[in-house]
PALOMI-402791 format. One line per field, with one value per residue: x, y, z of N, C-alpha, C in turn; residue number from 1. Coordinates in steps of 0.1 Angstrom, whole numbers, plus 2048, in hexadecimal, padded with zeros to 3 digits. Layout:
BEGIN
n.east c(X:...)
n.north c(Y:...)
n.up c(Z:...)
ca.east c(X:...)
ca.north c(Y:...)
ca.up c(Z:...)
c.east c(X:...)
c.north c(Y:...)
c.up c(Z:...)
marmi c(NUM:...)
END
This chain:
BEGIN
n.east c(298:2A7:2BF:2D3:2E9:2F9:2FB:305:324:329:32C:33E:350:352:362:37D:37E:384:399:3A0:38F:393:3B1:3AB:399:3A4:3AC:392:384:391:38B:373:36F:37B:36B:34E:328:320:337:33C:343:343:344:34C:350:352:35A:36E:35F:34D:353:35F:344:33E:352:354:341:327:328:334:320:308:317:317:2F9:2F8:307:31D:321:335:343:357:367:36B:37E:37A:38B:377:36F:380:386:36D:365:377:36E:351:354:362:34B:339:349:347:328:323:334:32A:33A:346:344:354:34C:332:31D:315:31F:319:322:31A:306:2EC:2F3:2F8:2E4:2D2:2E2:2DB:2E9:2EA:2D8:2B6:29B:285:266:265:27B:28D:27B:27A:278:25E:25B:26A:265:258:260:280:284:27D:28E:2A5:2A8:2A3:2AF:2C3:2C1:2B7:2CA:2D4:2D2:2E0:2E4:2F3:301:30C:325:330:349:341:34E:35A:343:328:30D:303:2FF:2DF:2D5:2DC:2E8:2EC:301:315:319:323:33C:34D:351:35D:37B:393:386:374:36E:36A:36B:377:363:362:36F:35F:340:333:343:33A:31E:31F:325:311:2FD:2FE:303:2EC:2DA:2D4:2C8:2AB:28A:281:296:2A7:29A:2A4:2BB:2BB:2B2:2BE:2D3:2DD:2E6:2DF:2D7:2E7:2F7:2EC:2FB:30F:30F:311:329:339:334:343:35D:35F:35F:37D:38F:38A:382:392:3B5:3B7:3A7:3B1:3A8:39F:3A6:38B:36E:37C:391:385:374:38D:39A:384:37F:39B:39C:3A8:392:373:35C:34A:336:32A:326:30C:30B:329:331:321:32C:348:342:33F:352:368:373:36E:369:357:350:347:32D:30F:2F6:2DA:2D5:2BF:2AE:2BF:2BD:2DA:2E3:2D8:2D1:2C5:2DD:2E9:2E7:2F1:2EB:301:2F9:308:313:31A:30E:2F4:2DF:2E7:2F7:2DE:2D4:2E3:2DE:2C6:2C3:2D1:2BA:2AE:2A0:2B7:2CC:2C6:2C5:2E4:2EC:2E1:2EE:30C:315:2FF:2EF:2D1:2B7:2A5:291:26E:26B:25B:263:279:28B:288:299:2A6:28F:28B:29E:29E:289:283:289:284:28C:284:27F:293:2AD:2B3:2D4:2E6:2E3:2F5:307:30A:312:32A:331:32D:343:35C:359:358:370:37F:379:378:38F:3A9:3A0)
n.north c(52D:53C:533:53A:544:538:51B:527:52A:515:505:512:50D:4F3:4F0:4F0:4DC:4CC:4C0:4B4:4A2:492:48B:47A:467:44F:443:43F:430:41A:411:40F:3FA:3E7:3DB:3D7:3DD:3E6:3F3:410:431:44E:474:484:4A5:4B9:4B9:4A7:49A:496:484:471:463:45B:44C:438:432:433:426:40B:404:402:3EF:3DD:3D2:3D0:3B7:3B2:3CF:3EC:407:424:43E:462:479:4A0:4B5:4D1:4D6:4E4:4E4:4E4:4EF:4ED:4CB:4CF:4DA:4C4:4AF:4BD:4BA:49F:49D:4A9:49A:47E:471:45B:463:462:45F:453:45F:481:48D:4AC:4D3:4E1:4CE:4D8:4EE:4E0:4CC:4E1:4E7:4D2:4BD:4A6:485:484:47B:46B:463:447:43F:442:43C:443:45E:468:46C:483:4A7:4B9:4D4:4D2:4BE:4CE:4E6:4D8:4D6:4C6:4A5:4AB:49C:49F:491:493:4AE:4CC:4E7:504:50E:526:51F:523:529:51D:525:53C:54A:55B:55C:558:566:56F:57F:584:5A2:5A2:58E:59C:5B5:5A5:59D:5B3:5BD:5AC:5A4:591:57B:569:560:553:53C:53F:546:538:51B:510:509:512:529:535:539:54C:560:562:566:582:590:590:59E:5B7:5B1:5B0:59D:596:596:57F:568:568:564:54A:537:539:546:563:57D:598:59F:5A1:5B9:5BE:5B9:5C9:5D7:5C5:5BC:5CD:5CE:5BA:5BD:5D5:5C3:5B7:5C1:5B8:597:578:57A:58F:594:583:563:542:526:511:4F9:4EA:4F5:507:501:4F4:509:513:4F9:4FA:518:528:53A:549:543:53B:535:518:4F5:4E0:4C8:4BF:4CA:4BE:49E:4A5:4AB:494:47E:48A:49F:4B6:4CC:4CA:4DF:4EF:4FC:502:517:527:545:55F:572:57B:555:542:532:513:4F1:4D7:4BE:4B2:49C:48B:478:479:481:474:45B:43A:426:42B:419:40C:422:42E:41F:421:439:438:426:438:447:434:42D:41F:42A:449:448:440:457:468:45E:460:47C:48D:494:4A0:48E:484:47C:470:473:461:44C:441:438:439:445:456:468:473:480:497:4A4:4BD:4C8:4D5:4CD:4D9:4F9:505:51D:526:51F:532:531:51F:52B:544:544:541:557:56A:55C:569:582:585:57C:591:5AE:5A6:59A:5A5:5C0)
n.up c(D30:D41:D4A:D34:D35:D49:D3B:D22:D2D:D37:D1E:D11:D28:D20:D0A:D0D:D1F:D0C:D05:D22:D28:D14:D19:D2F:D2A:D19:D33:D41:D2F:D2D:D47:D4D:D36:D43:D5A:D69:D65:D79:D8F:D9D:D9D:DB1:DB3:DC9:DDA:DEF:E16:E29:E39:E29:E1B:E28:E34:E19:E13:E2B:E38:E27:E0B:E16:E23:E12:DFD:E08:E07:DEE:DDE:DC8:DB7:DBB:DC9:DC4:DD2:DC2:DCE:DD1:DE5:DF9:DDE:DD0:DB1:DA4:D8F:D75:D77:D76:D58:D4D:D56:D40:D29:D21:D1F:D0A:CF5:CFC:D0B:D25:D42:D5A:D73:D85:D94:DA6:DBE:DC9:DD2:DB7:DAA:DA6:D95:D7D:D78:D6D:D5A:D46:D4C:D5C:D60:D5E:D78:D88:D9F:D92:D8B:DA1:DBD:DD6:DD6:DD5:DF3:DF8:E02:DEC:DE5:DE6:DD4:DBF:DBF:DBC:DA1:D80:D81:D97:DB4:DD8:DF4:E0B:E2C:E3A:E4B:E53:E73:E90:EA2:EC4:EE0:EFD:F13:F11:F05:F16:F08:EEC:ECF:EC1:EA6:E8C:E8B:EA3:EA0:E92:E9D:EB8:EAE:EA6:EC0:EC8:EBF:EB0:EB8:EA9:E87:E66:E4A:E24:E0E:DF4:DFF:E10:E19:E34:E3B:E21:E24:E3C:E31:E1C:E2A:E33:E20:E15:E27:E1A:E07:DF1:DF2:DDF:DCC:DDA:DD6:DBB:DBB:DC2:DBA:DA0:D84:D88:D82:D7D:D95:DAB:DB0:DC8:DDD:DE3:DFE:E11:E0C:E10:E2C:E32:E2E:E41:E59:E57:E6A:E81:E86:E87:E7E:E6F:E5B:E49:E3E:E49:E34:E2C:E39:E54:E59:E6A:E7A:E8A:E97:EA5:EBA:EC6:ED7:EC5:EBE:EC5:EB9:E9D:E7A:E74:E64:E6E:E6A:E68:E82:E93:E8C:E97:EB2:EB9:EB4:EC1:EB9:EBF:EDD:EFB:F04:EED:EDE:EC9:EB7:EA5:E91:E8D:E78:E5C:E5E:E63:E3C:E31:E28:E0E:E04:DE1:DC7:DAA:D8D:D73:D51:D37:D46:D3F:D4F:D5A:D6A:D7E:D91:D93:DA2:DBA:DC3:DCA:DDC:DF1:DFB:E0A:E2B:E39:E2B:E32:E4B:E54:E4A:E59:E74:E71:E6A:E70:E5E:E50:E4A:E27:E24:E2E:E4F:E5D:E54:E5E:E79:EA0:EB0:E99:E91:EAB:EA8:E98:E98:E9A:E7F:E65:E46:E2D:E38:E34:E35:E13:E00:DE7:DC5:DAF:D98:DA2:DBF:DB7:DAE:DC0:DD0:DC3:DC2:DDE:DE3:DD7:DE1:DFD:E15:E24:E24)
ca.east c(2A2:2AB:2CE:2DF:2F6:2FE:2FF:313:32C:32D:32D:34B:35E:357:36D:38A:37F:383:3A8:3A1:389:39A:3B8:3A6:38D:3AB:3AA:388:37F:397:38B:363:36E:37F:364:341:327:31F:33D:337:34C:339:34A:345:352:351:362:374:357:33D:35E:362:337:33C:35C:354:330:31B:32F:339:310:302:31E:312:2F0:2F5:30E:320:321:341:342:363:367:373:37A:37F:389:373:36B:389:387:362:366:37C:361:342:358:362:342:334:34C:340:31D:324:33B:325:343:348:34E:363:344:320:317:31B:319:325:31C:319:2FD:2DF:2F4:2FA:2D7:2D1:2E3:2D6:2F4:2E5:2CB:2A6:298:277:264:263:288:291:271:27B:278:255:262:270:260:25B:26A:287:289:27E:29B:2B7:2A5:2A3:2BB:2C4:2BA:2BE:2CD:2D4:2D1:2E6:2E3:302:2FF:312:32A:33B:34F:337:356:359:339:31B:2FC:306:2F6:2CF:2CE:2E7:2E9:2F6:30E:320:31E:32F:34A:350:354:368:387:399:37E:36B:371:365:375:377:357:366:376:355:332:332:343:330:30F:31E:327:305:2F5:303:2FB:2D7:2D5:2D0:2C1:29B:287:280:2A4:2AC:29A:2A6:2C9:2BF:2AB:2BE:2DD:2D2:2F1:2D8:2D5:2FA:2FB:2E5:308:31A:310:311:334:340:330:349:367:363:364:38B:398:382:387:39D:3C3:3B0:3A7:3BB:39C:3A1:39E:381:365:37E:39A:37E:371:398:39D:381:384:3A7:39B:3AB:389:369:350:347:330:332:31E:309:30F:334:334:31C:335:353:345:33A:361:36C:380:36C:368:348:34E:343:31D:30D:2EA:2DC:2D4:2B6:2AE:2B7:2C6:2E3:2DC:2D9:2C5:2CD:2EB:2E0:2EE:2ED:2F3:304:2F1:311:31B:310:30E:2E9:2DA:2F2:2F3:2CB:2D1:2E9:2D4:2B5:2C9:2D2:2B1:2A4:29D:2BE:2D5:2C4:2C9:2EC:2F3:2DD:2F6:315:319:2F4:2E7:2C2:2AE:29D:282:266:26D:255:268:287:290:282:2A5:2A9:283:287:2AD:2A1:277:281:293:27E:298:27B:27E:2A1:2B0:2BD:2E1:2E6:2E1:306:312:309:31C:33A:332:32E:350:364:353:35D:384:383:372:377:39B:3B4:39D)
ca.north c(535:544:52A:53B:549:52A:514:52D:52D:504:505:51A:504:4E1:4EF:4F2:4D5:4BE:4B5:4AD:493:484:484:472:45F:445:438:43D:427:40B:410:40C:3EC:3D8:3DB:3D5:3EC:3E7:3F8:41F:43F:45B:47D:48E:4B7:4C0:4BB:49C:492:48F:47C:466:461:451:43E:432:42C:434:41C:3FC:3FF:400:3E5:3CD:3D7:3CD:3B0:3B7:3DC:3ED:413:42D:452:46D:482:4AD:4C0:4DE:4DF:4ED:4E1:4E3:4F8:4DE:4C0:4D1:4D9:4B5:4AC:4C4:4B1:490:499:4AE:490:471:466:457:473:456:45E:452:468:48A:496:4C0:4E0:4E0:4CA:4E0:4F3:4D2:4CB:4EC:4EB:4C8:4B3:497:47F:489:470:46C:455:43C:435:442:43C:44C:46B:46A:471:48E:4AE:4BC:4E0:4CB:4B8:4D8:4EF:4D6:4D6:4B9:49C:4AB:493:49F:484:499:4B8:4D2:4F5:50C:514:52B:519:529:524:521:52B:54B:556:554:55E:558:573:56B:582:584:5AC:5A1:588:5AB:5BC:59D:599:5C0:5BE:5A3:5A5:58A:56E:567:55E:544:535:54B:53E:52B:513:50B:50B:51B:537:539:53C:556:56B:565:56F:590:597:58F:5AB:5C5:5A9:5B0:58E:58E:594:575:55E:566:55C:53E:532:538:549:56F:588:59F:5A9:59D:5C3:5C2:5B5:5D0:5E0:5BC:5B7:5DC:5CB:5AE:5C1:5DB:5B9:5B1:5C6:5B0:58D:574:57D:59D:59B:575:558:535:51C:502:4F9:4E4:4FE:515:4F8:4EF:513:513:4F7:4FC:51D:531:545:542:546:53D:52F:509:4ED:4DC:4BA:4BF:4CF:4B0:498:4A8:4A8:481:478:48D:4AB:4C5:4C9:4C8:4EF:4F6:4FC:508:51F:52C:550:561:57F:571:550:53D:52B:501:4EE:4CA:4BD:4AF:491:48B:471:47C:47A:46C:451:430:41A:430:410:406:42C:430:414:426:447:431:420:43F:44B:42D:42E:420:432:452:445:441:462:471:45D:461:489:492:496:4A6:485:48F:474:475:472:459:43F:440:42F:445:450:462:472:47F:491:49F:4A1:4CC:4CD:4D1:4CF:4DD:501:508:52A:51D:529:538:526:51B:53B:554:542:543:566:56C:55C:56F:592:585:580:5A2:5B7:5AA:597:5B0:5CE)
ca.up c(D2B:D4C:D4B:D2B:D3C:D4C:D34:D1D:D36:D38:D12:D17:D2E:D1B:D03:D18:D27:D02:D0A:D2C:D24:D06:D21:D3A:D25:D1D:D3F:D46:D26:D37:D56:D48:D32:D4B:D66:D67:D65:D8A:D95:D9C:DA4:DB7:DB5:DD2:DD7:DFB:E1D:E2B:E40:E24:E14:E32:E34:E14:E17:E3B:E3D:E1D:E02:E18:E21:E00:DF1:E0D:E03:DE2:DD9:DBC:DBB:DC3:DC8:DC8:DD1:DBC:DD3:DD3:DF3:DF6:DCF:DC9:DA5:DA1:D83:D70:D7B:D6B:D4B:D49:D4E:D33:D1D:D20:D1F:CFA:CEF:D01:D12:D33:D4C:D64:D81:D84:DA1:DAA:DD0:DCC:DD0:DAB:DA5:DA2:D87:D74:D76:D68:D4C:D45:D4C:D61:D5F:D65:D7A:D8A:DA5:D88:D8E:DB1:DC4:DE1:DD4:DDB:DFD:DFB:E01:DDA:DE4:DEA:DC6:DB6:DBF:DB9:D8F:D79:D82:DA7:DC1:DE6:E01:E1C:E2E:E43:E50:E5A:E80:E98:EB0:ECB:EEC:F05:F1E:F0C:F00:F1E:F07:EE0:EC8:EBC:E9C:E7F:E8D:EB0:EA2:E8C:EAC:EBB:EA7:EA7:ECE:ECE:EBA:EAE:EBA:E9B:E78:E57:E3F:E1B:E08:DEF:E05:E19:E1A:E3D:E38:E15:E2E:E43:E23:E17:E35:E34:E14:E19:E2A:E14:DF7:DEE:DF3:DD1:DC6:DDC:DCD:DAA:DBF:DCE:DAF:D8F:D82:D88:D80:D7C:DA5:DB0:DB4:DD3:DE5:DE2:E0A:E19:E09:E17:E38:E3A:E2E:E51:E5F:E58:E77:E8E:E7E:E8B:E79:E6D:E46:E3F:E3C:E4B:E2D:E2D:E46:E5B:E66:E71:E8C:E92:E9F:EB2:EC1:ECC:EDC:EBF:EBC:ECF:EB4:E8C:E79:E6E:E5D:E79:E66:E6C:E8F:E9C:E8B:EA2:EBE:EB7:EB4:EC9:EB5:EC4:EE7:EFD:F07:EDD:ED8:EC0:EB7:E9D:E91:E87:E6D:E58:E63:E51:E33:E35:E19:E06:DF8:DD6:DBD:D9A:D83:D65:D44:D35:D4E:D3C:D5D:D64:D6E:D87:D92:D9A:DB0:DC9:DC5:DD2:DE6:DFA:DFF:E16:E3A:E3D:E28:E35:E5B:E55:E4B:E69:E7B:E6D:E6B:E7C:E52:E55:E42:E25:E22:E38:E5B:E66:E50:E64:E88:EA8:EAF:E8E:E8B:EB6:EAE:E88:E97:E98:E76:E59:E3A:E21:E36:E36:E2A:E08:DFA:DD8:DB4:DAB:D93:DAC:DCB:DB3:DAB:DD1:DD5:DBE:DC8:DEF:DE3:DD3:DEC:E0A:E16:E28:E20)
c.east c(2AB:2BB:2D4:2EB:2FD:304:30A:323:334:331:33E:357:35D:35F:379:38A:380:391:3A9:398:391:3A7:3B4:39B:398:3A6:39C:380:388:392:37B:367:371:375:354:337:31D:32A:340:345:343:343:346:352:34B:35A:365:36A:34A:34A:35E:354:338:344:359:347:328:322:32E:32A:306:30C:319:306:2EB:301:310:320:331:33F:351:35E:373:372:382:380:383:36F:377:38B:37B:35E:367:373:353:349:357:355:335:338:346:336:31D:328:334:32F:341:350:35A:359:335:318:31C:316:326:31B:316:30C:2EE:2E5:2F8:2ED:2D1:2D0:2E5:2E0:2F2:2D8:2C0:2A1:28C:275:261:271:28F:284:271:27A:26C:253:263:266:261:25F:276:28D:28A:287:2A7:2B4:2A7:2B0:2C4:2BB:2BE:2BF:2D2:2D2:2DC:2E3:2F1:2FA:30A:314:32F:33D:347:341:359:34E:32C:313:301:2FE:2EA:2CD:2E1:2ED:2EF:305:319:323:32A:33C:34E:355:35B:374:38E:391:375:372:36A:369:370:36D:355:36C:36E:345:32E:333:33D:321:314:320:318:2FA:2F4:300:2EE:2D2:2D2:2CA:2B3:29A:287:28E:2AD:2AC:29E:2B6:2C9:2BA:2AD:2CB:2D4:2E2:2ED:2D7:2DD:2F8:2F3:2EF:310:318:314:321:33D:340:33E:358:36B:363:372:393:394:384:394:3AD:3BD:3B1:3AF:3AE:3A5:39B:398:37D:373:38D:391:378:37F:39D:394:37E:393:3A8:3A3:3A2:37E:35D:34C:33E:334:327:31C:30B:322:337:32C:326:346:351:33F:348:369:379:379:368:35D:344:348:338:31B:2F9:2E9:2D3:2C8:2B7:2B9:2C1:2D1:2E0:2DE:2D2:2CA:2D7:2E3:2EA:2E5:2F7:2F5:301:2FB:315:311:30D:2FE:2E0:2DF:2EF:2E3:2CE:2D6:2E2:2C8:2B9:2CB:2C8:2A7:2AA:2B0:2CF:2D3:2C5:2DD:2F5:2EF:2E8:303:31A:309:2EB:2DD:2C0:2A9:28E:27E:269:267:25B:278:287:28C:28F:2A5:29B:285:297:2A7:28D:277:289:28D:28D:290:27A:28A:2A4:2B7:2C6:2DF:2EA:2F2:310:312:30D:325:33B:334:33D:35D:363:35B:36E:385:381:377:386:3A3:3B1:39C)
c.north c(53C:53D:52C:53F:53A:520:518:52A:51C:501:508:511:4F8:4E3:4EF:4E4:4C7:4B8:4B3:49F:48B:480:47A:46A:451:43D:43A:430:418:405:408:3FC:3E4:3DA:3D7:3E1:3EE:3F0:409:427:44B:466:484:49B:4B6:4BC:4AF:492:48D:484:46F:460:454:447:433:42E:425:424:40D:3F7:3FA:3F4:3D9:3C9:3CC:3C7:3B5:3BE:3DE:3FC:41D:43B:45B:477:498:4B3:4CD:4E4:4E7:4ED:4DF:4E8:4EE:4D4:4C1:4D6:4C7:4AA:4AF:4BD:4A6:493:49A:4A2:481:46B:467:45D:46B:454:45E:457:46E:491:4A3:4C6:4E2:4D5:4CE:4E9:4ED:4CB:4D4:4EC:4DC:4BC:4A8:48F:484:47E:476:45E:44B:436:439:444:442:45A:471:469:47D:499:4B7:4C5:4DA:4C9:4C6:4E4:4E9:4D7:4C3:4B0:49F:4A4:496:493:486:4A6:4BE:4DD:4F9:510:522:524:522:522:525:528:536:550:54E:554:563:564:56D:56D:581:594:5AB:59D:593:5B2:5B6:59E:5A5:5C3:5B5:5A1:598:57A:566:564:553:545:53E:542:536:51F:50E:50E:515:526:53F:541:54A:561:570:56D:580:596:598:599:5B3:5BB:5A9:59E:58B:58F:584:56A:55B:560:54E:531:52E:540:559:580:594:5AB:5A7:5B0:5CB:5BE:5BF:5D7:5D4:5BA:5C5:5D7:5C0:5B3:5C9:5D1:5B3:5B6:5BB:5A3:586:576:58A:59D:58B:566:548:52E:50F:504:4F1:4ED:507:50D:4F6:4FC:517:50C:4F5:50C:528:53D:53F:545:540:532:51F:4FF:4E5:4D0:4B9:4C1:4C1:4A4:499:4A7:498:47D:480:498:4B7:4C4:4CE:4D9:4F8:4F4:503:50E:51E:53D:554:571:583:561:546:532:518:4FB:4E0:4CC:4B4:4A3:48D:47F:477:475:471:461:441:422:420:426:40E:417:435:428:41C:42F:43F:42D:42D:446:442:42F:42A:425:442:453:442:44E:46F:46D:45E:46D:492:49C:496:498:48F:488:476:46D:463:447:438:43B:440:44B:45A:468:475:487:49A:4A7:4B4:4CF:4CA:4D8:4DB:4ED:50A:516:525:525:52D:52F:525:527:542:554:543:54E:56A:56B:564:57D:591:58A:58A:5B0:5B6:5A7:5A1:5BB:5D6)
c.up c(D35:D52:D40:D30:D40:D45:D27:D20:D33:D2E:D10:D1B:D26:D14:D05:D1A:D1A:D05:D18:D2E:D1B:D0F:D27:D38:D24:D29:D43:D3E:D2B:D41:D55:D3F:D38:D58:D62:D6A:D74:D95:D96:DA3:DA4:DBB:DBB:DD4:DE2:E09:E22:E38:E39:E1C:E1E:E33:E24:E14:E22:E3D:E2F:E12:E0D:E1B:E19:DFB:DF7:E0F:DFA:DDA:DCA:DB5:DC5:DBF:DCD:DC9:DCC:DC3:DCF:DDF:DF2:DE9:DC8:DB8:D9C:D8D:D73:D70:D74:D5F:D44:D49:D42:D28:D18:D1B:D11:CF2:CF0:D02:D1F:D39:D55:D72:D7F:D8E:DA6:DB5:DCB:DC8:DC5:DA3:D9D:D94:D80:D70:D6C:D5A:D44:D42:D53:D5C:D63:D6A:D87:D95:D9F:D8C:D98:DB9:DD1:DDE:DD5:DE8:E04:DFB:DF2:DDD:DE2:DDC:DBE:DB2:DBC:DA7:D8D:D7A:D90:DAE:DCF:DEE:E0A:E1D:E3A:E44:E57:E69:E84:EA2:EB9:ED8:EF6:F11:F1F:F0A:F0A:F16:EF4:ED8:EC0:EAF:E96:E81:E98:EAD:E9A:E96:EB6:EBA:EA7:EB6:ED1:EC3:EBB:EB0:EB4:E8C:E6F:E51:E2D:E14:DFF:DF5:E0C:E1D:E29:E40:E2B:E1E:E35:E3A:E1D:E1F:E37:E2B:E15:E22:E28:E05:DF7:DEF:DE9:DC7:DCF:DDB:DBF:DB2:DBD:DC3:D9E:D89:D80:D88:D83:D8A:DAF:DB7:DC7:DDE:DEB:DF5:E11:E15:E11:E2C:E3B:E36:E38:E59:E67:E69:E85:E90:E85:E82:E74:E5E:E3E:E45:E40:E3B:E2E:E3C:E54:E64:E6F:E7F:E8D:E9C:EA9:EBD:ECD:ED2:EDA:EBD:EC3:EC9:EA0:E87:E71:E69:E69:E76:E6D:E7A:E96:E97:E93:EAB:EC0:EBC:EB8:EC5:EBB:ED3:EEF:F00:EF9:EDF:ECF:EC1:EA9:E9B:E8C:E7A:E69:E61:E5A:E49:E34:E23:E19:DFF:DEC:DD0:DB3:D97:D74:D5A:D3D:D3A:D47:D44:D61:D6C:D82:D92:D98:DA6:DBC:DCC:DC9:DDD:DF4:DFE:E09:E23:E41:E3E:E2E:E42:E59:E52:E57:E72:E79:E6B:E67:E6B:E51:E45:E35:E22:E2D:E47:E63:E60:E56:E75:E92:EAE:EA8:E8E:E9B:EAF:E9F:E8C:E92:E8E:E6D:E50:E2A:E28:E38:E2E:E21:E02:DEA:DC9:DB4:DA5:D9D:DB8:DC1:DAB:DB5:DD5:DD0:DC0:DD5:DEA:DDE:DDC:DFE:E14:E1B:E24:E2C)
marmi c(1:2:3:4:5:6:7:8:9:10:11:12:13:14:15:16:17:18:19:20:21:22:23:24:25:26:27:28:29:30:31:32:33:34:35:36:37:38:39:40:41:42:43:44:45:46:47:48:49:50:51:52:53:54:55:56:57:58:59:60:61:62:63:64:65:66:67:68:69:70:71:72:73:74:75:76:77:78:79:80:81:82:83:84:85:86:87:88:89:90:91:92:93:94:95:96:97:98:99:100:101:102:103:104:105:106:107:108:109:110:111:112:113:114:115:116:117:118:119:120:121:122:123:124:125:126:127:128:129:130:131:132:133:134:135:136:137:138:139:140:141:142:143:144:145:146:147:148:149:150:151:152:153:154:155:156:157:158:159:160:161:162:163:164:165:166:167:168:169:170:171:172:173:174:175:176:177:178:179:180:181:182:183:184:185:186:187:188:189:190:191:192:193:194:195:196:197:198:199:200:201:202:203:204:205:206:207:208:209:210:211:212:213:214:215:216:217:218:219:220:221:222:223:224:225:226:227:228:229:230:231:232:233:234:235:236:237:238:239:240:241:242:243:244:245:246:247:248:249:250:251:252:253:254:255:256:257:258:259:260:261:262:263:264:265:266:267:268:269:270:271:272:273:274:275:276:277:278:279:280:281:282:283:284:285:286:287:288:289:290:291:292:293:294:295:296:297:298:299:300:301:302:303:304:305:306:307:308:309:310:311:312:313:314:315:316:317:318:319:320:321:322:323:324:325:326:327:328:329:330:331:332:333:334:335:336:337:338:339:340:341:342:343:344:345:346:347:348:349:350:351:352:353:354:355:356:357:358:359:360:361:362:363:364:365:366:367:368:369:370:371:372:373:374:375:376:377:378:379:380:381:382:383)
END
C-alpha cells in the first residue's frame, strides 16, 4: 500500500493522457500492422551518450546478433518529458493499447514498476538475471531489470586544484574559497547535479528517513531538506555565474573542460567516455568524496505490460545482459557491468575488479527526486 500516492497520482495523469493516446494510437496501430512483431522501439530518457550507446553500439550488435530483428530509439533529452511518457504509458496499460515502445531505459522505471506498469519477469524468461546481485533486482521492483551501472564523481582541473577535497565538508569549504570555480547543472536536467543536490541534503537526513527516500514514495520526511536546501542557496554567491544553473550533465563537463570552472561533479560513465574521444582534456581528473559520498547505483529497463511484441522484447532484455552486451557497454562509456564479473573478458573484470555496483549510495525513489527538484527550483536559483 505504501505506492498510493503514486499510483493516485498516475491514475491522475492517464486521464489527461486519454487524448494523447487515442492521438497517437492511429499511427502506432499502422505502424504495429505493417511490421512484424520482431521489430522493437526502446524509449530511452537520458543524455546523448546513453542515446549514442544505443544508436552506435548496442542496436547494430544485437540486430547482427539476431537476424531479423530490427530495433529504433525513441529518444528524450534529459527526461524533459518524463511526465507526459509515464502518463501515456498509464494509458495504454488502463486501455490495453500499444504504448508505440517495448523497452523502457529512464529514470522512471522503478516508478513504473511500482505502480505495476511493466512486465514482471523472472530467471524463467531473462536468465541472466540470475546474475545479478538480488539487492540490485530488488530496488529497481517488479519488472525493473538493471543493465548497467554508474556513480557521480568529482572532476577537477588538475592545473588548478593540487589536492581535490576528500569529504563532502571540504568540497563546501572549497567552493566557498573559490568563487566562481564550481557549479552543476539544476537537478532536473541531470543526474549529476541531482547527486550533488542529494548529497547535500543527506546531511541533515536520519538513516532511517533515507531509506524511506530511496525505497518508496515517502512525503512524509521531505521535511528533513529544508537545512540542506538553506545550505545550497548560501551557495549562489560562490557558484559559477552566481545563482543561474548550467542545463544538463553535458554543459557542466563543456565548461570545465574549456577551463570555464575547475571543479563539479559528473557521471563517471560520461567523463570516461570524453576523455576516450577526446572532448575533455588529459589535465581533467576526477575523485570521489567521502561522508557521505555521491550517489551511483543501476540504470533499470522495463518492458511495458501493454506492448504486445513481449516475446520479441525479452529477447533484447536477455540479450543485453550477456558477457557481450555487458562488455560493450564497459567499453563504450566505462558502464560498471552488472553480471558477475568473472563472466566477462580480463580487460573488463581488471578496470571494474574495485567497483562493486551492489554497494553504491543509491539515489531517491522517482516521486521524491521530483519533489527534490521542484523544492530546488523554488528555494534555491538566484537566492
Amino acid at each position: 500500500m505504501k505506492n498510493l500516492r503514486l499510483i493516485a497520482s498516475l491514475a491522475a495523469l492517464s486521464a489527461a493522457a486519454l487524448t494523447l493516446a487515442g492521438c497517437s494510437q492511429g499511427s502506432a496501430d499502422a505502424s504495429s500492422s505493417g511490421s512484424a512483431d520482431t521489430a522493437l522501439t526502446v524509449f530511452v530518457s537520458a543524455d546523448t551518450n546513453i542515446q549514442d550507446l544505443w544508436q552506435k553500439t548496442l542496436i547494430p550488435a544485437f540486430e547482427k546478433d539476431n537476424p531479423g530483428y530490427s530495433v529504433t530509439v525513441d529518444f528524450d533529452l534529459h527526461g524533459t518529458h518524463d511526465q507526459q511518457t509515464v502518463a501515456k504509458l498509464t494509458a495504454a496499460t488502463v486501455q490495453h493499447r500499444d504504448p508505440g515502445y517495448d523497452l523502457v531505459d529512464a529514470g522512471f522505471v522503478a516508478q513504473a514498476a511500482a505502480s505495476g506498469l511493466l512486465t514482471k519477469v523472472g530467471s524463467a524468461e531473462v536468465p541472466a538475471l540470475a546474475d545479478i546481485p538480488s539487492s540490485l533486482v530488488q530496488a529497481g521492483g517488479d519488472g525493473a531489470v538493471p543493465y548497467r551501472g554508474s556513480s557521480v564523481v568529482l572532476a577537477y582541473n588538475t592545473a588548478a586544484v593540487a589536492q581535490p577535497p576528500k569529504t563532502l565538508s571540504d568540497l563546501l569549504a572549497w567552493i566557498q574559497a573559490n568563487p566562481g570555480q564550481f557549479t552543476y547543472n539544476s537537478p532536473s536536467t541531470g543526474g549529476s547535479g541531482a547527486a550533488f543536490v542529494t548529497t547535500v541534503l543527506d546531511q541533515n537526513v536520519p538513516d532511517a528517513d533515507r531509506t524511506k527516500l530511496v525505497t518508496g514514495s515517502a512525503p512524509e520526511v521531505e521535511g528533513d531538506w529544508d537545512k540542506g536546501f538553506a545550505t545550497l542557496a548560501s551557495l549562489n554567491p560562490f557558484v559559477y555565474q552566481k545563482g543561474v544553473y548550467p542545463n544538463g550533465n553535458s554543459q557542466v563537463l563543456d565548461l570545465l573542460s574549456s577551463g570555464q570552472i575547475s571543479m563539479a561533479p559528473v557521471w563517471s560513465d560520461q567523463f570516461v567516455t570524453g576523455v576516450k574521444n577526446g572532448q575533455i582534456p588529459s589535465n581533467i581528473s576526477y575523485t570521489q568524496i567521502e561522508n557521505p559520498s555521491f550517489t551511483g547505483g543501476a540504470s533499470y529497463l522495463g518492458i511495458p505490460s501493454a506492448t504486445p511484441r513481449q516475446a520479441a522484447a525479452q529477447k533484447l532484455l536477455s540479450w543485453l545482459l550477456t558477457p557481450t552486451a555487458q562488455s560493450l557497454v564497459a567499453d563504450s562509456i566505462a558502464g560498471y557491468p552488472v553480471i558477475a564479473l568473472d563472466k566477462l573478458p580480463a580487460e573488463v573484470q581488471s578496470t571494474f575488479k574495485n567497483a562493486n555496483i551492489a554497494t553504491l549510495r543509491p539515489t531517491y525513489f522517482a516521486t521524491n527526486s521530483a519533489d527534490m527538484n521542484k523544492a530546488w527550483a523554488q528555494k534555491v536559483p538566484g537566492k
